[in-house]
C-alpha positions as CSV (number, residue, x, y, z in Angstrom):
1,X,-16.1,11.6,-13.7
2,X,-17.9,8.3,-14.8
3,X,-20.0,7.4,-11.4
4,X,-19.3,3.7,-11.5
5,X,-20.6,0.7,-8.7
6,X,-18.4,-2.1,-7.7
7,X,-20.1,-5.7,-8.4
8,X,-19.4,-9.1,-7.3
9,X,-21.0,-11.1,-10.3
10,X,-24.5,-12.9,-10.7
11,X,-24.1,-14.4,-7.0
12,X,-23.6,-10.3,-5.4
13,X,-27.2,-9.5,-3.2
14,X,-26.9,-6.4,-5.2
15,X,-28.5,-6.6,-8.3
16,X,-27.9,-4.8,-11.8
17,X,-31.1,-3.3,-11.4
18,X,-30.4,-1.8,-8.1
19,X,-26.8,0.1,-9.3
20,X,-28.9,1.7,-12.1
21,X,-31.5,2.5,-9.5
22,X,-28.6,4.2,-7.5
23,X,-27.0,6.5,-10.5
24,X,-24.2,4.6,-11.8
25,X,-23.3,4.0,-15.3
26,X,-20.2,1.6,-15.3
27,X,-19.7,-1.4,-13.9
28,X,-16.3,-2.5,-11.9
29,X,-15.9,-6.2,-11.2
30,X,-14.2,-9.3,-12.4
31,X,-14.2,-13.0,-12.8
32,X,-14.2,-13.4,-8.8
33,X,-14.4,-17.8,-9.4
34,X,-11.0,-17.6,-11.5
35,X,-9.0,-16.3,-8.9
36,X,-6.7,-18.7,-8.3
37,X,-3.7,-17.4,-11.3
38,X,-5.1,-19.4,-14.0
39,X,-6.2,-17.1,-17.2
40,X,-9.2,-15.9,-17.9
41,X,-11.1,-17.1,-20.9
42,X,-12.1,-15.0,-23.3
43,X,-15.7,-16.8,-23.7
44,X,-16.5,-16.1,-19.7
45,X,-15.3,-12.7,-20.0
46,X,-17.3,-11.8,-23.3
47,X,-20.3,-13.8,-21.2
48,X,-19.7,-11.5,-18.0
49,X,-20.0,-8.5,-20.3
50,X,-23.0,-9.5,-21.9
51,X,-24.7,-9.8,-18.5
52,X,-23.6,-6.1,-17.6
53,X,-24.8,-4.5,-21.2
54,X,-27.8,-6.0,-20.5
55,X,-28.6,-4.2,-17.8
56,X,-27.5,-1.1,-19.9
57,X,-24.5,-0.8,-17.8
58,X,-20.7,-0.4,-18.3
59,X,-18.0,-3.0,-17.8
60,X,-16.0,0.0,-17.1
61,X,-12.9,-1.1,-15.1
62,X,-12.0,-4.6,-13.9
63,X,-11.0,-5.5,-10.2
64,X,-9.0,-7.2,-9.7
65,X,-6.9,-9.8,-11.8
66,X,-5.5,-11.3,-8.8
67,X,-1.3,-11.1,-8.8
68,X,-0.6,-14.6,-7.9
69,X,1.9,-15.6,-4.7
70,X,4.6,-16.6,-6.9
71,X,5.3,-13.1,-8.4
72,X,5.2,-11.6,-4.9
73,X,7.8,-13.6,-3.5
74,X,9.6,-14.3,-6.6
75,X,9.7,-18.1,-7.0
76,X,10.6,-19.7,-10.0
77,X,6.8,-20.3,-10.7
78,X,6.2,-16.5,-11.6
79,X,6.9,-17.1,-15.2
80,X,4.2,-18.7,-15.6
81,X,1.7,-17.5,-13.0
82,X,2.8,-14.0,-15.3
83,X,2.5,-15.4,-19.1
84,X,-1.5,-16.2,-17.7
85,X,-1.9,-12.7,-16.2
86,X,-0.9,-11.5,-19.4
87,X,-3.2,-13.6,-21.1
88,X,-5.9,-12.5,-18.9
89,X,-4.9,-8.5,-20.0
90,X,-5.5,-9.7,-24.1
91,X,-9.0,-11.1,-23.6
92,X,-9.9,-7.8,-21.7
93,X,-8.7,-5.8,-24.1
94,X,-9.9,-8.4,-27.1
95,X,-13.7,-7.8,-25.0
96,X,-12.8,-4.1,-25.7
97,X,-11.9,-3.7,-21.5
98,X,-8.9,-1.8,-21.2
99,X,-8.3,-0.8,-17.4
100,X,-7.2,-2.7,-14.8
101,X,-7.2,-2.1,-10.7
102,X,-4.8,-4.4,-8.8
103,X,-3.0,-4.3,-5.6
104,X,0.5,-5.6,-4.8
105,X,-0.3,-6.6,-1.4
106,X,1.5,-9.8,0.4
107,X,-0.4,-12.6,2.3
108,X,-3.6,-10.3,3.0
109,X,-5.4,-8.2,1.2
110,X,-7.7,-5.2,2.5
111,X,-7.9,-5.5,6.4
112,X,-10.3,-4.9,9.1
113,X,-10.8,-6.2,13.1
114,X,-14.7,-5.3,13.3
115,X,-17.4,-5.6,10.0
116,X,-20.0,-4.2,12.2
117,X,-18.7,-1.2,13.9
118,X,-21.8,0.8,15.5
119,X,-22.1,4.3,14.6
120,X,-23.4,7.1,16.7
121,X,-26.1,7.2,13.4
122,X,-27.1,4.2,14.7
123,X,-25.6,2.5,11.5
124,X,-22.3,0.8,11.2
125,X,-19.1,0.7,9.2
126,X,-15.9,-1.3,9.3
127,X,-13.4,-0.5,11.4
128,X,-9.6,-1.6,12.0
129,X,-9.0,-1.7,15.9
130,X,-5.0,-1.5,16.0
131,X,-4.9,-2.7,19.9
132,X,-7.2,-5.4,18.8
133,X,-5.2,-6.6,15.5
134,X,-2.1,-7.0,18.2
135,X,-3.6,-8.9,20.4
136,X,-4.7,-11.4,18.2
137,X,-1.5,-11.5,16.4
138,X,0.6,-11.9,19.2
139,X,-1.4,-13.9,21.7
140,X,-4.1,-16.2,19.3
141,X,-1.8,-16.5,15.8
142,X,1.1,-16.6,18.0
143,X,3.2,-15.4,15.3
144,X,6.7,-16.0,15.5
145,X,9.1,-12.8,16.5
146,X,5.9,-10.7,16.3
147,X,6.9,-9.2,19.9
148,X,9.9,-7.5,17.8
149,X,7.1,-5.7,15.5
150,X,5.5,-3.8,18.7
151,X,6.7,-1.5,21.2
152,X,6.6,-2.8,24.7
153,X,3.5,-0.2,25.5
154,X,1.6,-2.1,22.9
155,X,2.4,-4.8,23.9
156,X,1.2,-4.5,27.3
157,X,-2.0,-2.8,26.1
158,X,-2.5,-5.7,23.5
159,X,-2.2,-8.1,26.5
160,X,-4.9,-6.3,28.3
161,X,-7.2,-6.2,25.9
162,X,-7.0,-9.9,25.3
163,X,-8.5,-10.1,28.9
164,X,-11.2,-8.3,27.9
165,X,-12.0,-10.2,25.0
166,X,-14.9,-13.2,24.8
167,X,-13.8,-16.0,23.5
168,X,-16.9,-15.4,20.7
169,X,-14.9,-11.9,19.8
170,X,-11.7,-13.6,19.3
171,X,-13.3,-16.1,17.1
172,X,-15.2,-13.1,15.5
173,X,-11.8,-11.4,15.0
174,X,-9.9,-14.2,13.8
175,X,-13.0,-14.7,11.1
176,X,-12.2,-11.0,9.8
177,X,-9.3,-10.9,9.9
178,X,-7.7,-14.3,8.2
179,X,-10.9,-16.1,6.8
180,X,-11.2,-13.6,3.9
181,X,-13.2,-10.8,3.0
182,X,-14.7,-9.7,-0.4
183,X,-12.0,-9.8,-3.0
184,X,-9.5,-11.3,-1.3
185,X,-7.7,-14.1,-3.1
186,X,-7.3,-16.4,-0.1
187,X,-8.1,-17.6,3.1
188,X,-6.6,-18.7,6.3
189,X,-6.8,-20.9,9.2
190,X,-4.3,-20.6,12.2
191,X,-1.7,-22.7,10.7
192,X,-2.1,-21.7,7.0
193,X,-1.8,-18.6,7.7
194,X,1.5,-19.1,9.7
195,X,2.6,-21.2,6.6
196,X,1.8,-17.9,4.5
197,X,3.6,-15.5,6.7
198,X,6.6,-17.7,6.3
199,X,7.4,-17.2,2.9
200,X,7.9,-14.0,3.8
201,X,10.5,-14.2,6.2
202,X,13.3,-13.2,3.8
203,X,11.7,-10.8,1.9
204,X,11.6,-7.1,2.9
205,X,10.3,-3.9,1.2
206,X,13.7,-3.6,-1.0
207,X,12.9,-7.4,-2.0
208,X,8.9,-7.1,-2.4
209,X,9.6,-3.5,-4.3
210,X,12.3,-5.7,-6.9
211,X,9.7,-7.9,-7.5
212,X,6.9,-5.8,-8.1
213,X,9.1,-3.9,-10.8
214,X,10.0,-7.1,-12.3
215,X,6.3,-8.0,-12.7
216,X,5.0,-4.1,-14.4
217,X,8.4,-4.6,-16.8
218,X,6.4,-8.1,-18.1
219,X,3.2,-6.7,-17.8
220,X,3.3,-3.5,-19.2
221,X,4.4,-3.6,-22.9
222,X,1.9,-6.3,-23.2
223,X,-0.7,-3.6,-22.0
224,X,0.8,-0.9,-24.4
225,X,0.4,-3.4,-27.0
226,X,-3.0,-3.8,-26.3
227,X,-4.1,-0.4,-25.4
228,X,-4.8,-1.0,-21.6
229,X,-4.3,0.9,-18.6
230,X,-2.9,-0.7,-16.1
231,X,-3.7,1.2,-12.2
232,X,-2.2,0.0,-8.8
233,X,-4.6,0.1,-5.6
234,X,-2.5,1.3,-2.6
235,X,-2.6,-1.0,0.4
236,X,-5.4,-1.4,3.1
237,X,-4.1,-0.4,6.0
238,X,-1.0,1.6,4.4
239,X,1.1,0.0,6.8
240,X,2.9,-3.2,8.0
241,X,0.4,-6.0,9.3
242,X,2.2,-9.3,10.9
243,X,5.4,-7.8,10.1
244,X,4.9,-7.6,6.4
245,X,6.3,-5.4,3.8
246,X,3.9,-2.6,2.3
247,X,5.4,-0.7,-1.1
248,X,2.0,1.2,-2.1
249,X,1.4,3.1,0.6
250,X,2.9,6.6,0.1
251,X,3.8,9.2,-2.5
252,X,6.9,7.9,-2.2
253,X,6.1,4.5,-3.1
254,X,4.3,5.6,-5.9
255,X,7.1,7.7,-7.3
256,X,9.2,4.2,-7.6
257,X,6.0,2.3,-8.9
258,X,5.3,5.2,-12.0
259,X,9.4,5.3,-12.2
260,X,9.8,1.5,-12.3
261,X,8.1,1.7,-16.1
262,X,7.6,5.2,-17.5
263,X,4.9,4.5,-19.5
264,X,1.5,5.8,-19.7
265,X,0.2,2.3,-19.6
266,X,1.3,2.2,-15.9
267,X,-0.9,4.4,-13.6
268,X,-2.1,4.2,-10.2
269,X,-5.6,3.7,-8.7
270,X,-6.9,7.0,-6.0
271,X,-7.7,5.2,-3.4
272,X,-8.6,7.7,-0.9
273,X,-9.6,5.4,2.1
274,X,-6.2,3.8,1.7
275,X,-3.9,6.9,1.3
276,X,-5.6,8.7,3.8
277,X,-4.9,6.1,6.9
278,X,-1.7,8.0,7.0
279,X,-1.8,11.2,8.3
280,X,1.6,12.0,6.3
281,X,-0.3,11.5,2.8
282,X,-1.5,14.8,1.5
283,X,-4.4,13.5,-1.0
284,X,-5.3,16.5,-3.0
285,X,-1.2,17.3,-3.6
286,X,-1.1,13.6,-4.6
287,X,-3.6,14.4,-7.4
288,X,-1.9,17.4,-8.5
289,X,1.6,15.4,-9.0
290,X,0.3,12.1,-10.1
291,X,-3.0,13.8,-11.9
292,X,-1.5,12.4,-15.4
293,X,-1.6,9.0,-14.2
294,X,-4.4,8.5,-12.3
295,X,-7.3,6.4,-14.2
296,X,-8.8,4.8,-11.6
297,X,-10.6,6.8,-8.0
298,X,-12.1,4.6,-5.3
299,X,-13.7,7.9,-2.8
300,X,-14.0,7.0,0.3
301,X,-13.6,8.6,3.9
302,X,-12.0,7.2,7.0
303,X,-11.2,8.6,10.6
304,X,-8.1,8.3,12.5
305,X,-7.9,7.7,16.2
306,X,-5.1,8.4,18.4
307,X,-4.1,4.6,19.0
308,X,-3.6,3.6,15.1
309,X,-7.2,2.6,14.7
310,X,-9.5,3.8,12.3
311,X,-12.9,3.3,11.0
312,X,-14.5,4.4,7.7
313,X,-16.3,7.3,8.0
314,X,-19.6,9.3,6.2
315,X,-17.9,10.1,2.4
316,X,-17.8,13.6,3.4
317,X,-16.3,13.1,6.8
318,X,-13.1,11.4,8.0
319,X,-10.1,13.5,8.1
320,X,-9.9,13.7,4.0
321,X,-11.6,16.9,2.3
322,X,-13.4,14.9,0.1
323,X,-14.8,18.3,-1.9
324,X,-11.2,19.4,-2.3
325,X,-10.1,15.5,-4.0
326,X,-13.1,15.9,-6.1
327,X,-12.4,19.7,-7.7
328,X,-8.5,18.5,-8.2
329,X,-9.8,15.0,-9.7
330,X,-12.2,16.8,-12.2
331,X,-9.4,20.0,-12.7
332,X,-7.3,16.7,-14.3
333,X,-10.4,15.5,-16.0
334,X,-10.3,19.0,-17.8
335,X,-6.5,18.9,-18.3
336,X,-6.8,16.1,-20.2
337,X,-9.8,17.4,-22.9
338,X,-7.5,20.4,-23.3
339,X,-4.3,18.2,-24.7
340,X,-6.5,16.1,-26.6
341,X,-6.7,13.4,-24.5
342,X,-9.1,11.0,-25.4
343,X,-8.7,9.0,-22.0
344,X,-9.5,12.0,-20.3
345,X,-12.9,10.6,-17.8
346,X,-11.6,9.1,-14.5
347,X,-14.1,6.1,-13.2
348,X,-15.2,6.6,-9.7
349,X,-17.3,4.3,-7.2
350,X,-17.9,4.9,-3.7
351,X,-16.3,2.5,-1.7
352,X,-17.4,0.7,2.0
353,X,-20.1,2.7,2.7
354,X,-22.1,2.2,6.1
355,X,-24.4,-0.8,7.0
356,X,-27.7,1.4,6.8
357,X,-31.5,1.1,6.9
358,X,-33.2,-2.2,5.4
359,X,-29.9,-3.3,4.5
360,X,-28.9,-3.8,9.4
361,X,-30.0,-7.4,9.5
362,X,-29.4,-9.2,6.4
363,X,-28.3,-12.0,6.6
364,X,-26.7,-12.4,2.8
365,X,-24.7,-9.0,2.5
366,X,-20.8,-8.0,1.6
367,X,-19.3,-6.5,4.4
368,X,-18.7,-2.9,3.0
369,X,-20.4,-3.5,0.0
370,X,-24.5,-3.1,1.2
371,X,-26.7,-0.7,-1.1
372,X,-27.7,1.6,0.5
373,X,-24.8,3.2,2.0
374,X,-23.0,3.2,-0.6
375,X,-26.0,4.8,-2.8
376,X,-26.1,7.6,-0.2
377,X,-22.0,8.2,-0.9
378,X,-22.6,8.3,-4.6
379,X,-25.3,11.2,-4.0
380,X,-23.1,13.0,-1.7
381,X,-20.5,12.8,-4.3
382,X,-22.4,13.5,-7.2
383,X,-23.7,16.3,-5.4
384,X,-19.9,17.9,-5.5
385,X,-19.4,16.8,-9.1
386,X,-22.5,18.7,-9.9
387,X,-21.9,21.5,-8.4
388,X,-18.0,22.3,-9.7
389,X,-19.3,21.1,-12.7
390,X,-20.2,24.6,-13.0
391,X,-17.2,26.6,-12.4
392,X,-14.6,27.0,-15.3
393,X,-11.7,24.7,-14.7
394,X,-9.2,26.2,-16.7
């Protein structure tokens, strides 16, 4: 498996320099200032590469082209918001990129209550606290009908814990959770965000699942055309937040998403952090069905608590055998030589690794995104690619 790094461009606190230090050899990032639908330029993506062969690193996978609103909702402004996004594939693949992560996911993007969740280590991860994420939603956003998304138990325990809450944690809370975290297309106050969860109040999965099927039958024969690979990130949490519709969150949903356009230019991203939030997914059989069209692996670890809450968790941790992902990831890897394949390496990073060492206390830092935790997840995991490296995977 290429070991690959995520990167937030020129302005990320960690450097070039540093992801060669850790190991990695490719590169995932994107043009994170054009992410408001418009295509992106061929000259700043030939000038972003440039930057990262510098280094003598990879631009191995981009994340993300950002789906605009429009095609999630299905205004009449999707035409265009889609003509750019294909635009934005041709100077990739014209800059000789040719894989894509994105993610499908309405109003939000990747979600979490607490960026600083204290660890019996002593360090700290990120952490979704489900009684927490109620509260807020039904007694500070105030959303409307949100009662109807909770049972009556939550809803009592929701209103409790609001009691317990300073009005600095709410604050704290509301930051996280609407203000925007890295990679996340846009952000929120109070009444935006009520504004955002509006559009939505028509459109359910069936609607949200159309729509995304409309968008990979534009998008995908342009990729073909071009030679890209096109891989879906799951959602994060794998479940409904403010009463939203979620589409990638199970086997299931990714049956319809590989069905919607049988082509090998539509694949999915492995996101194990995501998947494995639901107890129901089954990781390693996930690999062994969808194996073929898998091109793209975020490894991480996360652990579930009874409540709904979780928290990421040590890469080897969490309730997914990350040693067992690993052997079926690199068992497709060897597939793939064997018919000829010449797509045949799967790009990896470790993703949200813990808040650890010299990095506790910084003040510039990506939540999720520090060095050193993330370093120490991609020598864990290297450690396991090492070491079935030599066994026979026939």
């Amino acid at each position: 498996m290429e070991q690959c790094w995520r990167w937030y461009g020129p302005d990320d606190p960690v450097t070039l320099d540093q992801i060669k230090q850790a190991g990695a050899t490719g590169v995932v990032t994107a043009l994170h200032d054009i992410y408001d639908g418009r295509a992106w330029p061929l000259a700043n993506v030939l000038e972003r590469k440039r930057i990262i062969e510098s280094s003598g690193l990879t631009w191995s996978v981009v994340e993300s082209i950002p789906v605009h609103n429009s095609i999630k909702v299905g205004s009449p402004e999707r035409q265009r918001y889609t003509g750019w996004y294909k635009d934005s594939i041709r100077a990739l693949a014209e800059a000789g990129i040719h894989l894509i992560c994105y993610n499908f996911m309405p109003v939000v993007d990747w979600t979490r209550t607490d960026l600083a969740y204290r660890l019996p280590t002593t360090g700290y991860a990120l952490r979704f606290d489900a009684i927490d994420f109620a509260a807020y939603d039904l007694f500070v956003l105030q959303r409307r009908n949100a009662a109807a998304d909770y049972s009556t138990a939550r809803i009592a325990e929701a209103e409790s814990r609001l009691k317990e809450l300073s009005n600095e944690r709410i604050e704290q809370i509301e930051r996280n959770l609407i203000a925007g975290l890295p990679a996340t297309e846009r952000s929120y106050n109070r009444e935006t965000m009520r504004e955002a969860l509006a559009e939505y109040d028509d459109i359910g999965p069936d609607q949200l699942r159309s729509n995304l099927a409309w968008f990979l039958q534009e998008i995908i024969p342009v990729a073909e055309e071009v030679g890209t690979r096109m891989c879906i990130h799951p959602d994060d949490p794998p479940f409904s937040l403010y009463g939203l519709p979620r589409i990638v969150s199970t086997a299931n949903d990714a049956r319809f998403i590989l069905g919607a356009v049988d082509s090998r230019a539509n694949g999915l991203t492995l996101c194990t952090g995501s998947y494995g939030t639901r107890a129901d997914n089954d990781i390693v059989a996930m690999v062994e069905e969808f194996g073929p069209r898998i091109y793209f692996a975020h490894l991480r670890n996360v652990t579930l608590e009874d409540d709904g809450s979780f928290y990421e968790a040590e890469h080897l941790e969490g309730g997914t055998d990350m040693a067992a992902v690993v052997l079926a990831l690199m068992k497709e890897e060897a597939r793939r030589r064997r018919d000829g394949r010449t797509d045949w390496r799967i790009p990896m990073r470790p993703d949200h690794g813990h808040l650890l060492a010299d990095d506790i206390g910084k003040t510039r830092i990506n939540p999720g995104y520090s060095l050193i935790g993330r370093l120490k997840g991609l020598a864990e995991l290297r450690g396991i690619m090492r070491a079935v490296e030599r066994f026979d995977l026939a």
